[in-house]
C-alpha positions in Angstrom: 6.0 1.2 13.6 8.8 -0.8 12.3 11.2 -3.9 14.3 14.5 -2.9 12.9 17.6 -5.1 14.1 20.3 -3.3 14.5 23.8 -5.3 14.3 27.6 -3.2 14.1 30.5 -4.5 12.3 33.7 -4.1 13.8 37.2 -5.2 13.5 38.2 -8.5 14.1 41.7 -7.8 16.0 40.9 -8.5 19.4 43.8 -5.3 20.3 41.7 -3.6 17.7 38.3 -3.8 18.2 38.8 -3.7 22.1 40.0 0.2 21.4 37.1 0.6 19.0 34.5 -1.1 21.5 33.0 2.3 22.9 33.4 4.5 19.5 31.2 1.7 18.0 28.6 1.6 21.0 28.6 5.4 21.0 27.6 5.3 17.1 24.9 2.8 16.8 23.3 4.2 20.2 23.4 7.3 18.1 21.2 5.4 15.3 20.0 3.5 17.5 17.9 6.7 19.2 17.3 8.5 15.3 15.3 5.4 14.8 13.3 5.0 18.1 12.5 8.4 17.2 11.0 8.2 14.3 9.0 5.9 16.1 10.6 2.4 15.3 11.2 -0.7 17.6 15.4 -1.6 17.5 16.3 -4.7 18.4 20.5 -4.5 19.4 23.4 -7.0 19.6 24.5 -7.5 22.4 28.1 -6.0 21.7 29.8 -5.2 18.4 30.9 -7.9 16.2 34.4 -8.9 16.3 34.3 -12.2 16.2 32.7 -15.1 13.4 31.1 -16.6 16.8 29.2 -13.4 17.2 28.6 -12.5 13.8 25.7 -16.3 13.8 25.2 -16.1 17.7 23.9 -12.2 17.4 22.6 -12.3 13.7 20.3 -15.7 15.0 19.4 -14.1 18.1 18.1 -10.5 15.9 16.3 -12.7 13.2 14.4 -14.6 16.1 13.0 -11.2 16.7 11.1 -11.4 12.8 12.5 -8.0 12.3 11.1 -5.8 9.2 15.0 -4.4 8.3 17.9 -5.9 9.5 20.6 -2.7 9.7 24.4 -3.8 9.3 26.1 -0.6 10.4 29.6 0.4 9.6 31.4 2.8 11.7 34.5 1.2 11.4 36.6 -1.1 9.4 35.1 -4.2 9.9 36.4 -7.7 8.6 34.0 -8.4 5.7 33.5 -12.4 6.4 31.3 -11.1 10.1 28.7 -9.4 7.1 29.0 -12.9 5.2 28.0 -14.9 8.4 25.5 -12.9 9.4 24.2 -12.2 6.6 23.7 -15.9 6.6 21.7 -16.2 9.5 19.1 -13.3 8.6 16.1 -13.7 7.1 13.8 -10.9 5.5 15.2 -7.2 4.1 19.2 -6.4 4.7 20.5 -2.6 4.9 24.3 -2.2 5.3 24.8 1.9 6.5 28.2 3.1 6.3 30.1 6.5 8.0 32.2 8.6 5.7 34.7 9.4 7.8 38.4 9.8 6.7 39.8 8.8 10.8 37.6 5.4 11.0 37.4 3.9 7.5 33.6 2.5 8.3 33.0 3.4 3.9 35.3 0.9 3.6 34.2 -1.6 5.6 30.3 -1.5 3.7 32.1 -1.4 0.4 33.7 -4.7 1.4 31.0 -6.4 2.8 28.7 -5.3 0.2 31.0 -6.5 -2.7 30.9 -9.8 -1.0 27.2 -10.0 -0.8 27.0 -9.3 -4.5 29.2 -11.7 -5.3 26.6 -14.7 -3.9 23.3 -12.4 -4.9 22.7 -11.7 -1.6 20.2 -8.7 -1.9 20.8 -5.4 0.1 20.5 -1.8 -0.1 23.0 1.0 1.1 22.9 4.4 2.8 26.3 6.2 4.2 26.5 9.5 6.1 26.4 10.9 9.2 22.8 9.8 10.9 22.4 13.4 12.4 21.9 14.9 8.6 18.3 14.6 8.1 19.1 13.6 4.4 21.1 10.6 5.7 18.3 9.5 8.0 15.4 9.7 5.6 17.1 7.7 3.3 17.6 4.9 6.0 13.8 5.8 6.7 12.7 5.7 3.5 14.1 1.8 3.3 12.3 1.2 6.7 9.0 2.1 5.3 9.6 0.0 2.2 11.1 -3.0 4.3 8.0 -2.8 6.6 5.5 -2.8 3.7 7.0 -5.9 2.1 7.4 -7.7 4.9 3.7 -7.0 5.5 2.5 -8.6 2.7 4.0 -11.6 3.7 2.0 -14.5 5.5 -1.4 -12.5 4.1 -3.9 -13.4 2.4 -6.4 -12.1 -0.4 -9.5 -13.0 -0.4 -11.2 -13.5 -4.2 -14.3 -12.8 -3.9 -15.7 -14.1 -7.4 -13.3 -14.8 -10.8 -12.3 -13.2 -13.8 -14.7 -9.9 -14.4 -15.8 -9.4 -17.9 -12.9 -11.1 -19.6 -10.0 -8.7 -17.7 -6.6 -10.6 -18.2 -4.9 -7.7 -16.2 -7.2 -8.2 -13.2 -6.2 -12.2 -12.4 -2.9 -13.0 -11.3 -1.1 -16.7 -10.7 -1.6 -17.7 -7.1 1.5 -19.6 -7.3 3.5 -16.4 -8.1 1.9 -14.7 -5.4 2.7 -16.7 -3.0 6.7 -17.6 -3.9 7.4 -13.8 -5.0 5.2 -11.9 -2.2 4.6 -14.2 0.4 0.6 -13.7 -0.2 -1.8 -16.5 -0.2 -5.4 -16.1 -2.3 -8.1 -17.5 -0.8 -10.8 -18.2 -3.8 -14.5 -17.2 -2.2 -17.5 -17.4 -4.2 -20.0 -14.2 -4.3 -23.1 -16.9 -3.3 -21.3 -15.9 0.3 -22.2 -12.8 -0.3 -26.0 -13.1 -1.4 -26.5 -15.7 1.4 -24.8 -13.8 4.2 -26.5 -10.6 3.2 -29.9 -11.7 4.0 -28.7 -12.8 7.4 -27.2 -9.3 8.7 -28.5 -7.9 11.8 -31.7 -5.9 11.3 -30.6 -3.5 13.6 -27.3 -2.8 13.0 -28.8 -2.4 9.1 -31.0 0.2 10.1 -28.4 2.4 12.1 -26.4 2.4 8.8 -29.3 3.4 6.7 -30.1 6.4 8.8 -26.4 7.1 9.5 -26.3 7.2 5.7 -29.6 9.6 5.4 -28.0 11.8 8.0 -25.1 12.5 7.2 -24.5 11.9 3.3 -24.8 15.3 1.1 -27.7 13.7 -0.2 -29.4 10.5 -0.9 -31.2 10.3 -3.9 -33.8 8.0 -4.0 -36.0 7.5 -7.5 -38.1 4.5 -7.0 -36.8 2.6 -9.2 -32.7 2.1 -9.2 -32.0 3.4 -5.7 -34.6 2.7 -2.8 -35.0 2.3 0.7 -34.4 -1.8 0.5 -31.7 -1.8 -2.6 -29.9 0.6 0.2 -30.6 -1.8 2.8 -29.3 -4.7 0.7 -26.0 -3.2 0.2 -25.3 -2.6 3.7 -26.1 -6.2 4.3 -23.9 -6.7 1.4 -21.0 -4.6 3.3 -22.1 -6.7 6.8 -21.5 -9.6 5.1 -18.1 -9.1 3.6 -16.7 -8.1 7.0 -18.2 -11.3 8.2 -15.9 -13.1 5.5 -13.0 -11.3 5.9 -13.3 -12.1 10.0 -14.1 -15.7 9.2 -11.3 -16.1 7.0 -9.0 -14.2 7.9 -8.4 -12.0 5.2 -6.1 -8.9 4.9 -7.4 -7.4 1.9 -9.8 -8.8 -1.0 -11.5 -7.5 -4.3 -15.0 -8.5 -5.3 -15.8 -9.4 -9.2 -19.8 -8.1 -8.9 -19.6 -7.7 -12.5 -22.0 -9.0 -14.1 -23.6 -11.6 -12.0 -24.4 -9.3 -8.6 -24.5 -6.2 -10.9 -27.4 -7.8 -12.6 -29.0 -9.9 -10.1 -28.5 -8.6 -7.1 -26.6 -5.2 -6.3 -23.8 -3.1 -7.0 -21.2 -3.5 -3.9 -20.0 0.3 -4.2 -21.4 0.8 -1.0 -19.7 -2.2 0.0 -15.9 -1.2 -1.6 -16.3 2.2 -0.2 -16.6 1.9 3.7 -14.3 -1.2 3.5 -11.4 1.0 1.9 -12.7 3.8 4.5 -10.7 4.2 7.9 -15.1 4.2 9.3 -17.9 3.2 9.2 -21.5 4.0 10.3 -20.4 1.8 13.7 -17.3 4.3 14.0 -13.7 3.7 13.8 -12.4 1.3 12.2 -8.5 0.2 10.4 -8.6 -0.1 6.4 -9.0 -3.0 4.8 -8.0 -2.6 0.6 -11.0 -4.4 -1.3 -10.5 -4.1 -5.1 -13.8 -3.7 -7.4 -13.6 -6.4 -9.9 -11.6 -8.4 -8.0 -8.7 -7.0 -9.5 -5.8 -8.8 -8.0 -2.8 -6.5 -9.1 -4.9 -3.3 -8.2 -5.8 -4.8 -4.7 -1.7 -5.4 -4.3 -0.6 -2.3 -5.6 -3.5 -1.0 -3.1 -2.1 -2.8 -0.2 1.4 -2.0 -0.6 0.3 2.0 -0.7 -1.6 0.8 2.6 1.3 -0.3 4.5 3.7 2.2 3.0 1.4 4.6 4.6 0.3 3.5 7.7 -3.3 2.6 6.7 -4.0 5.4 5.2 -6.8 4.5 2.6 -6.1 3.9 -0.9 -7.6 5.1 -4.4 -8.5 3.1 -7.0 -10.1 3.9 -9.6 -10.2 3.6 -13.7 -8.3 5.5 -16.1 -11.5 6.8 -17.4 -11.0 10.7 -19.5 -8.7 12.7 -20.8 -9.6 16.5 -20.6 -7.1 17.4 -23.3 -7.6 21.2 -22.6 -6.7 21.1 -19.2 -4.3 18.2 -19.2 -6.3 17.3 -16.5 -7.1 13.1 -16.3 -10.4 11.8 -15.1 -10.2 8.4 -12.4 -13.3 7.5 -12.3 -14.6 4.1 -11.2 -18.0 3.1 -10.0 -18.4 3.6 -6.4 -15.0 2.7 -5.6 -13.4 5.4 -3.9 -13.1 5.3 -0.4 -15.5 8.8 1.1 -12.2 9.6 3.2 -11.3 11.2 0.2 -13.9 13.2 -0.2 -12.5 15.6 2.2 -9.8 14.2 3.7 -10.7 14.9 7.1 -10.3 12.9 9.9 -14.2 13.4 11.2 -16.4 11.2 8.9 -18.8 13.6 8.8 -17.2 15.9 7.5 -16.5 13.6 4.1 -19.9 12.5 4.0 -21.1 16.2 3.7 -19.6 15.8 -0.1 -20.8 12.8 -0.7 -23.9 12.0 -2.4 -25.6 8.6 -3.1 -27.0 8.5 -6.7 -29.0 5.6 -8.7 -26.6 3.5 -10.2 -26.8 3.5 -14.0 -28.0 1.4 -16.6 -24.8 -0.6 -16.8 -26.4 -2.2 -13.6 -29.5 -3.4 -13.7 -30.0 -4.8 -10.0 -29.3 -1.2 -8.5 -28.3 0.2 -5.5 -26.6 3.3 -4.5 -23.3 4.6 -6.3 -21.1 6.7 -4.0 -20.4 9.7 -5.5 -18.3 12.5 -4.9 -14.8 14.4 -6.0 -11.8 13.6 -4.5 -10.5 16.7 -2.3 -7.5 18.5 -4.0 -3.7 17.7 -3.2 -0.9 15.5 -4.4 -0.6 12.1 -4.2 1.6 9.1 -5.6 0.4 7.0 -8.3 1.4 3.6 -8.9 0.1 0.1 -10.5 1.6 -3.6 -10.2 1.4 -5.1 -13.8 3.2 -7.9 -15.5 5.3 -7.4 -18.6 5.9 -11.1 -19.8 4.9 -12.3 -16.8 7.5 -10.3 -15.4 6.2 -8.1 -12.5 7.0 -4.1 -12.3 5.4 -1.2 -11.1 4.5 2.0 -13.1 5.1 5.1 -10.6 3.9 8.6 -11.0 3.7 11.9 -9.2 0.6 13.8 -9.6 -2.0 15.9 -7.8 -5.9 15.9 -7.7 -7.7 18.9 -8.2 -11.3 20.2 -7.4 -12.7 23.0 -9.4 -15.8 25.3 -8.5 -18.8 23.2 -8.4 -20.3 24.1 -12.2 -16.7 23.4 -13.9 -17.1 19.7 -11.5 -20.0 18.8 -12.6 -19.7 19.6 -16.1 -16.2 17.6 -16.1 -17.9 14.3 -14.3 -20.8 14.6 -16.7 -18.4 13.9 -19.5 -17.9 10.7 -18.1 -20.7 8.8 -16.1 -21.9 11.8 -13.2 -23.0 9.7 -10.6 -19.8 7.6 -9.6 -16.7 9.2 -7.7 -14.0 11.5 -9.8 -10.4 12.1 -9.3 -9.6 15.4 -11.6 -5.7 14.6 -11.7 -2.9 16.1 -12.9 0.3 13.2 -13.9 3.3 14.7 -14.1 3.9 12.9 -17.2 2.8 13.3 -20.8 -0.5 11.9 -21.9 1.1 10.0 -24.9 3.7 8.7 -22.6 1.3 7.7 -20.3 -1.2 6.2 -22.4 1.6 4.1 -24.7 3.5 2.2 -21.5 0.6 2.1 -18.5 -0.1 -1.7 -18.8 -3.9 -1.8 -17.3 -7.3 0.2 -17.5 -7.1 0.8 -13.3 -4.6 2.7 -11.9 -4.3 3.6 -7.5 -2.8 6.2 -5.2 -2.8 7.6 -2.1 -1.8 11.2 -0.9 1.7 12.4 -0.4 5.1 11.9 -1.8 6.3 8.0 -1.6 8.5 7.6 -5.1 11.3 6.8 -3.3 9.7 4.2 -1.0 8.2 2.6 -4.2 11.6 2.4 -5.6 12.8 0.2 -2.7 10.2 -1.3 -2.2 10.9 -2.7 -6.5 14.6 -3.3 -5.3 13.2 -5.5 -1.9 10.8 -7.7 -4.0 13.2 -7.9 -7.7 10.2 -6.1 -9.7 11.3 -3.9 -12.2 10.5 0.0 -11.1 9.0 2.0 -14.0 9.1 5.6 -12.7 7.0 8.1 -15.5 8.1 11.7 -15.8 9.7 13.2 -13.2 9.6 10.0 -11.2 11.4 8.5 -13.8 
């Protein structure tokens, strides 16, 4: 649920506007009730704006509400300094929505008080129409969602678990950029936490998991060597202890380097990644929370604005691992890392786990542990990945769908990669030399559904440069 503020422009005649008082109330009541019913919080003046005095008094008395959008709406002619003024006295994302009507000029009203935003680089966006044409309200919706998503990210914080994995520029960002240009703090942890914590989880509570695991898991594979009953354990009380980190310190989402030090030494923390990105756990409900394998801190943002844009739905990461040239069919594959909600995307855990299947983790990993296995359940999704082009942020966005084949043609496609970590079969709806010659990092994230457009505003709300491939071009 979005807080949208909700202030109309009128005119500034007091013979005027006193004839247009109820034609105004009438119209943003009328937007006023599309929103609540989409499910958003509106916050309204008190009256329509006629006068400079209520353009700062009503514009102050919205923005002490913190509102994720701020809506100037436009079903009049309205005197364009009342926009200026309040425009002054708001803080966060600014939509101005106009009517097209050729009786009450209100187009004419949001093209003069949105030619006098641009003129001091006040940032907006637009939408005109009628509010009863669905078209018209998606597009206000679809800058609700991206309003609400970027005002989420600010006053968070990331949690770094561990530094720089195996010499991946693409996976560290500048704190100080973060923090100016998304309103996200990085809190630097080291993975000692982890180790340390770990052997201090509850014994209990580290037994349920393990036999919630042996339950209900499609199978776990234990070989005596690389995957047993206590490298299991340990990775629970790996998973026990990020949560303890994350309530500690109070972090919204985080990514955890492992490689090579906890990888080698210690364990893998695929178990970990997975139930943290999962919407449960083995102790039952739970919200999200985005953690990024190699503490990949442009893969955990680009997972956390998917998050928000969706409600918490969980989000994919995973590496740009194969090419099946034959099928045009791509292979995201990433050790352990993808949430089991996406093993079936059902909302009954068990039903997930009944696809999912623990496996020894391979020889890249000496410590061992379990890597969560599975392929992601067919359907389309939205692609997307925050990377910097001289030091310049954008966004690479593309539609595409994942795809499960009969279970021979699966397993023969993962065993072209590494078998026992989770695959995304995917189709991009782009061209696999287009693809491959602008994507500008080796992991790349989605979730389900279409959310182009959202992405797109979200760009415009943060001044990142949108780079749509193929048909989100």
């Amino acid at each position: 649920m979005a807080r949208i503020g909700l202030l109309t422009m009128s005119d500034g005649r007091d013979f005027v506007a006193g004839d247009l008082t109820e034609f105004c109330t009438d119209a943003e009541s009328a937007l006023a009730r599309a929103l609540e019913a989409a499910g958003h919080e509106v916050i309204r003046a008190t009256e329509p704006v006629w006068t400079n005095l209520l353009a700062t008094s009503e514009a102050r008395r919205i923005a002490d509400a913190r509102p994720d959008l701020t809506v100037f709406h436009y079903p009049v002619w309205a005197f364009p300094h009342f926009t200026m003024l309040a425009a002054s006295e708001t803080t966060g994302p600014l939509m101005l929505l106009g009517s097209i009507d050729p009786v009450q000029p209100g187009m004419v009203g949001l093209l003069a008080g949105g030619g006098a935003l641009d003129q001091i680089g006040r940032r907006h966006t637009r939408a005109w129409g009628d509010i009863h044409d669905p078209a018209v309200l998606e597009r206000v919706l679809v800058q609700v969602r991206a309003a609400t998503a970027v005002q989420g990210l600010r006053g968070s914080t990331f949690g770094r678990v561990g530094g720089r994995p195996m010499g991946m520029y693409t996976a560290v960002a500048n704190a100080d950029q973060w923090v100016e240009k998304f309103g996200v703090d990085v809190e630097e942890i080291d993975q000692w936490e982890i180790v340390r914590r770990a052997e201090h989880a509850d014994a209990g509570r580290v037994k349920n998991a393990v036999q919630w695991l042996e339950k209900h898991a499609a199978g776990v594979h234990y070989d005596g060597a690389q995957l047993t009953p206590a490298l299991l354990e340990r990775q629970v009380r790996t998973y026990y202890a990020m949560r303890e980190l994350i309530d500690e310190w109070n972090l919204d989402f985080s990514g955890i380097k492992g490689q090579p030090e906890l990888t080698t030494h210690f364990c893998t923390m695929d178990l970990a990644e997975a139930f943290l990105n999962d919407p449960y756990d083995w102790d039952g409900p739970k919200p999200t929370h985005v953690c990024a394998t190699e503490a990949d801190m442009d893969g955990a943002l680009t997972m956390q604005v998917l998050k928000l844009l969706t409600d918490g739905t969980p989000a994919l990461f995973a590496d740009v691992r194969h090419y099946h040239a034959d099928k045009d069919v791509w292979d995201l594959c990433n050790s352990g890392q993808h949430a089991t909600w996406y093993a079936a995307r059902s909302d009954d855990p068990a039903e997930n786990m009944a696809k999912v299947n623990l496996y020894p983790e391979v020889f890249f990993f000496p410590a061992g542990g379990a890597s969560v296995q599975h392929v992601a359940a067919p359907g389309d999704a939205t692609f997307a990945r925050l990377t910097r082009r001289d030091h310049r942020y954008r966004m690479h966005v593309v539609r595409g769908s994942f795809e499960s084949y009969d279970d021979a043609t699966n397993e023969a496609m993962a065993r072209q990669s590494t078998f026992e970590w989770p695959h995304a079969f995917t189709r991009l709806h782009v061209p696999a030399d287009d693809f491959l010659s602008r994507f500008g990092a080796n992991h790349i994230h989605a979730v389900p559904g279409e959310h182009v457009e959202e992405l797109r505003a979200v760009c415009a709300l943060l001044d990142i440069d949108y780079e749509g491939m193929g048909d989100a071009a």
